[in-house]
C-alpha positions as CSV (number, residue, x, y, z in Angstrom):
1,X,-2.2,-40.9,61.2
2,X,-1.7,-39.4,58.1
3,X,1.6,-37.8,59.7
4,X,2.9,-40.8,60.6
5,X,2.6,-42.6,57.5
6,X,5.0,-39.9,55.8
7,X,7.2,-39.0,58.5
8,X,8.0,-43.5,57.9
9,X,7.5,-43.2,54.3
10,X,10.5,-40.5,54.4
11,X,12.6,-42.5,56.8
12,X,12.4,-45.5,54.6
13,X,13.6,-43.4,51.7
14,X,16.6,-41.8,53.8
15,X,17.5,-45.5,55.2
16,X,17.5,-46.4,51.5
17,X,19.2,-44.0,50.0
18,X,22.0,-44.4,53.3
19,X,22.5,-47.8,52.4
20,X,22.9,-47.3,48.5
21,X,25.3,-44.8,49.6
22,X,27.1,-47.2,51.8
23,X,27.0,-49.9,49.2
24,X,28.8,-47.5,46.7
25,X,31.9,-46.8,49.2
26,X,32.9,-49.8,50.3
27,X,34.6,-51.2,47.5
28,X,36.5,-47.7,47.7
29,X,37.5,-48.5,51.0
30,X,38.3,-52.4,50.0
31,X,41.1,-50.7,47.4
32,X,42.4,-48.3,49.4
33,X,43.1,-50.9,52.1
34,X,44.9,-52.8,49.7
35,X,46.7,-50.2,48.5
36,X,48.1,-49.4,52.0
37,X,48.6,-53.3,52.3
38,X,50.5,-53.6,49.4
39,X,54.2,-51.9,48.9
40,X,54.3,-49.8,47.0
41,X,57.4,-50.8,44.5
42,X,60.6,-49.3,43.9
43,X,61.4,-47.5,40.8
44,X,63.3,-49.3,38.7
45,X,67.1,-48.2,39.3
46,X,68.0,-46.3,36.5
47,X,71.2,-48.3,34.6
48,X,74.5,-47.1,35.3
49,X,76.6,-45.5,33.2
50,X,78.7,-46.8,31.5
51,X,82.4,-45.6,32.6
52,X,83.9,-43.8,29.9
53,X,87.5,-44.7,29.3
54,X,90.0,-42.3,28.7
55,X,91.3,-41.8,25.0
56,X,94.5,-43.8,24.5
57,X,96.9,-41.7,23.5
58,X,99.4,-43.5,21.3
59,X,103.5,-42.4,21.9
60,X,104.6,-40.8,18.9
61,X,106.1,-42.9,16.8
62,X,109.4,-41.7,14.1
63,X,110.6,-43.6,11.3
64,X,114.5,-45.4,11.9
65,X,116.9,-44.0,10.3
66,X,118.1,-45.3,7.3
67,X,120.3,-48.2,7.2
68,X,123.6,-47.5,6.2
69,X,124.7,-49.5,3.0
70,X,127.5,-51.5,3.3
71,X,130.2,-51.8,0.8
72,X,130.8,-55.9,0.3
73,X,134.6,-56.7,-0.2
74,X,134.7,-58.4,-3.5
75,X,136.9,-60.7,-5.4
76,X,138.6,-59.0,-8.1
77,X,137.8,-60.8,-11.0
78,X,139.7,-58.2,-13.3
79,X,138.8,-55.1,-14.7
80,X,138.4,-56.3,-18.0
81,X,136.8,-59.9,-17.2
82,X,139.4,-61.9,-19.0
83,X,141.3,-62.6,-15.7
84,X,139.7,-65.8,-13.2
85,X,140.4,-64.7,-9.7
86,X,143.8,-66.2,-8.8
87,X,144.0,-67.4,-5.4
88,X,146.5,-69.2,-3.6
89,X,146.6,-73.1,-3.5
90,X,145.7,-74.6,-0.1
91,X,148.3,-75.6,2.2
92,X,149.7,-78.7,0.5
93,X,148.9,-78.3,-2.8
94,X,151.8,-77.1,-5.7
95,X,151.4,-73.9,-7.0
96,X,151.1,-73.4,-10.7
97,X,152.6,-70.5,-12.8
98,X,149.7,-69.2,-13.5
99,X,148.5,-69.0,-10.1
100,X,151.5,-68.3,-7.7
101,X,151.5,-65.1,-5.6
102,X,148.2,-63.7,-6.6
103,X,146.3,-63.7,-3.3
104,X,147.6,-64.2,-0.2
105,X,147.0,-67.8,1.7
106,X,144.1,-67.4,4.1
107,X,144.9,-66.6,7.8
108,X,145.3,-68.8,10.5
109,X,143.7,-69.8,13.3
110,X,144.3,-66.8,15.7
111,X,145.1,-68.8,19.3
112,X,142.7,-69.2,21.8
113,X,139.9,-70.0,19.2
114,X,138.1,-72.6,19.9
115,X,137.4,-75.6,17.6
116,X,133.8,-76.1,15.5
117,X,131.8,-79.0,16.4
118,X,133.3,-82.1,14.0
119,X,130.5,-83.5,11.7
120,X,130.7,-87.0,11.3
121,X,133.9,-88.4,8.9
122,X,132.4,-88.8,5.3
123,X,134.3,-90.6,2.2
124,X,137.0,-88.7,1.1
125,X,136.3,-87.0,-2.5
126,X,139.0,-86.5,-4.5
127,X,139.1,-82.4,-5.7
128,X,137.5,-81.5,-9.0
129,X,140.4,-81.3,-11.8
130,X,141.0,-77.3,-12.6
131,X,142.2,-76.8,-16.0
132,X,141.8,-73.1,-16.5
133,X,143.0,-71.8,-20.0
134,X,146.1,-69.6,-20.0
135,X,145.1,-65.7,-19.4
136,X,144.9,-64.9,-22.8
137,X,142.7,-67.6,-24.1
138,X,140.5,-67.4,-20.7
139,X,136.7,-65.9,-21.0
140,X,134.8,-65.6,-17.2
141,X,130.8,-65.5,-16.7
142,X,130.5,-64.6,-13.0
143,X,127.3,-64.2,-11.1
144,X,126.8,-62.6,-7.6
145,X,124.6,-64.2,-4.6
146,X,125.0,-61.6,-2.3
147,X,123.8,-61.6,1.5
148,X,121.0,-59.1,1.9
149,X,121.6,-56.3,4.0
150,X,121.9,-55.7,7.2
151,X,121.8,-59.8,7.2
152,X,125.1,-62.3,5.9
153,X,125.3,-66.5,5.1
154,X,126.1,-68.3,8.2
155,X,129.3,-70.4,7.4
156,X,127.5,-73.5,8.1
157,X,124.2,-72.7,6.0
158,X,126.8,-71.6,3.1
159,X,128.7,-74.9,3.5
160,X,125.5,-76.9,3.4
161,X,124.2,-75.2,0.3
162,X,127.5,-75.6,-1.5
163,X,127.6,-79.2,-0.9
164,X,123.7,-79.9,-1.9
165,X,124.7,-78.5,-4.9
166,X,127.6,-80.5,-5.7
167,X,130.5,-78.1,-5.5
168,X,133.6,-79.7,-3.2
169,X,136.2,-77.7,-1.7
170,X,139.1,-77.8,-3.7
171,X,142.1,-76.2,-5.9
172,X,143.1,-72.3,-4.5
173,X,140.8,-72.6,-1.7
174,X,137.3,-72.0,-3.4
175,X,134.5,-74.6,-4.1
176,X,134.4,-76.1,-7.6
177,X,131.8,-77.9,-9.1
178,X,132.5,-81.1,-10.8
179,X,131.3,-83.0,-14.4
180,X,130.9,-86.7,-14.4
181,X,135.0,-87.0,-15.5
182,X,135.7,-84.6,-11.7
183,X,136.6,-81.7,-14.3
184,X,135.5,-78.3,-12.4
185,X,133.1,-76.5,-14.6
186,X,132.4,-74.1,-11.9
187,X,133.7,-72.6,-9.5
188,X,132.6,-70.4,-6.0
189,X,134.7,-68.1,-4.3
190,X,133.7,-65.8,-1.2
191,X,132.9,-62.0,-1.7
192,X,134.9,-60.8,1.4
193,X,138.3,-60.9,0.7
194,X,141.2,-62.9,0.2
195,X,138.0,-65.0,-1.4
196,X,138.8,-68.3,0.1
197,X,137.5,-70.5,2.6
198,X,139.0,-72.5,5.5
199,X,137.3,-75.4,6.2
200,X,138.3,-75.7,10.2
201,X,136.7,-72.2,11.1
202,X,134.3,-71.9,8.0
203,X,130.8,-72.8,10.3
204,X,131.8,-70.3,12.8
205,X,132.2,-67.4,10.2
206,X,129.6,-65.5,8.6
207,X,129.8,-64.3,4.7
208,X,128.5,-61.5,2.6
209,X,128.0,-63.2,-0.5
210,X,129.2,-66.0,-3.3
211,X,131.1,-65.0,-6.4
212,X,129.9,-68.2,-9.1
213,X,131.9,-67.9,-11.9
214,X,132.5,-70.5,-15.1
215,X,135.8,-70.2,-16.9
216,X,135.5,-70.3,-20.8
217,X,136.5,-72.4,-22.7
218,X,136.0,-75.3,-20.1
219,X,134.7,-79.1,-20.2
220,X,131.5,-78.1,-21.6
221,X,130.5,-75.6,-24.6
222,X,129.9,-71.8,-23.8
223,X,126.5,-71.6,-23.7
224,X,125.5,-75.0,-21.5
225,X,128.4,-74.1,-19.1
226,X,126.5,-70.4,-18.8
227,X,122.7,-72.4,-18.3
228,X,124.5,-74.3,-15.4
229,X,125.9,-71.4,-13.7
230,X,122.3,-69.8,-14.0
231,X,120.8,-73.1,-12.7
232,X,122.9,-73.3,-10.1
233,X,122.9,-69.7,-8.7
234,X,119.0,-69.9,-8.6
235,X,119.3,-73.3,-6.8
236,X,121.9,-71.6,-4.1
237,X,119.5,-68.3,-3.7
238,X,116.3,-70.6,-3.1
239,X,118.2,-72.2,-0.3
240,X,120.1,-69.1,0.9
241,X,117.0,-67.0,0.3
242,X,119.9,-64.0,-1.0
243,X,119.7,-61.3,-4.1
244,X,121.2,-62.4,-7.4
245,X,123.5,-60.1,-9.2
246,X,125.6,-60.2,-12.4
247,X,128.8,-59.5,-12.0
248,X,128.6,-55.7,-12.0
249,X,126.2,-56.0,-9.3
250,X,122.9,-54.9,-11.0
251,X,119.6,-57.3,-10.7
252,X,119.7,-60.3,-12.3
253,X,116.4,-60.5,-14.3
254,X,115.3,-62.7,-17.1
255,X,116.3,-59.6,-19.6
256,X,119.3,-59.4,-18.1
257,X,120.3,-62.6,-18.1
258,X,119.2,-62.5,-21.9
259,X,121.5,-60.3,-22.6
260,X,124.1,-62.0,-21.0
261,X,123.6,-65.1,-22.8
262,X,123.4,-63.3,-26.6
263,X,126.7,-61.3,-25.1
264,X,128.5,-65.0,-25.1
265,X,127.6,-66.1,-28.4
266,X,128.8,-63.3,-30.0
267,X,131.9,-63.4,-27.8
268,X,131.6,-60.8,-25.1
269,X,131.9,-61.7,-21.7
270,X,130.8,-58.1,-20.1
């Protein structure tokens, strides 16, 4: 009897100790099932890289050459300043003593060239009056407004400028700028040669600069007829959008006009 009772007493204590044993794995099992249930997930895909474009390789660059300078025809205006630029009278118009045969008329048309566009018919303006001093009374001022390089006026901007600034085709050829009484007090002639300009062909030809000169003594006193022709030039180069020169073809800047201006009160024109 006594056997009995242990040989239950130990079975209970096996059939115990089996089911706490049991109890204890099953939740193992529980994950693991999941585990095979679930996926398992991808890696993450590693980024690609990022394509590496080749080095631009820039063409070798060389510096133009130089642009030649080019040598402007000018009007002579005398080697000693106390000569005006004598040019021939237009066709029509009597030539003076003074002025016969010093520059040749300008050429004609040459045939087959074909006729600028006609602007529309304004008033007819009678030409400034030219009374120019005999040669050995005469003082010139000149100033340059020269195209700048490798560039040149357009005939037609030229003509335009001129004309805003009051000047009028006239005597020899060349633009003159009138006083209230039509008396030229300055004048414009071209920088290629012979100096003049023809009004037919003038749009359709391209210059390389203005010579603006005032002859001394003239309708108004030296150094109010030398203020104009400074005026003047600056108005023409702000339209033109050129380089202003004196006459021997250096800068003109505020010293040098100056200079220029003492130089005619005391008499000198150079």
């Amino acid at each position: 009897m006594s056997e009995l009772r242990w040989t239950l007493l130990i079975l209970g204590v096996l059939f115990i100790a089996a089911l706490a044993w049991w109890e204890r794995r099953r939740p193992r099992q529980a994950s693991g099932a999941l585990e095979r249930a679930t996926p398992r997930e991808m890696p993450a895909e590693a980024p690609p890289r990022a394509l590496r474009e080749p080095a631009l390789a820039l063409p070798e660059m060389r510096a133009r050459e130089p642009l030649v300078a080019r040598e402007l025809p000018v009007v002579d205006v005398s080697a000693d300043l106390e000569r005006v630029p004598m040019l021939e009278p237009a066709p029509g118009m009597p030539a003076s003593p003074e002025t016969a045969g010093a520059i040749a008329p300008p050429p004609a048309v040459p045939p087959g060239t074909l006729p600028r566009e006609r602007l529309p018919e304004l008033p007819a303006v009678p030409p400034p009056l030219v009374q120019w001093p005999p040669d050995r009374e005469r003082r010139i001022v000149a100033l340059r407004l020269v195209a700048p390089l490798p560039e040149r006026f357009a005939g037609r901007s030229l003509r335009q400028a001129l004309a805003a600034e009051g000047f009028v085709l006239g005597q020899f050829a060349i633009f003159h700028k009138p006083d209230e009484e039509q008396r030229a007090v300055l004048s414009a002639a071209s920088l290629t040669r012979p100096g003049t300009f023809d009004m037919d062909t003038m749009d359709s030809q391209h210059y390389g600069g203005l010579s603006l000169f005032a002859v001394l003594p003239g309708p108004k006193p030296p150094p109010q007829a030398f203020d104009e022709l400074v005026f003047t030039a600056r108005n023409l180069n702000e339209r033109l959008h050129g380089v202003l020169q004196d006459e021997q073809g250096s800068p003109l800047t505020p010293a040098r006009i100056a200079v220029l201006r003492e130089q005619l009160r005391g008499g000198a024109t150079s």
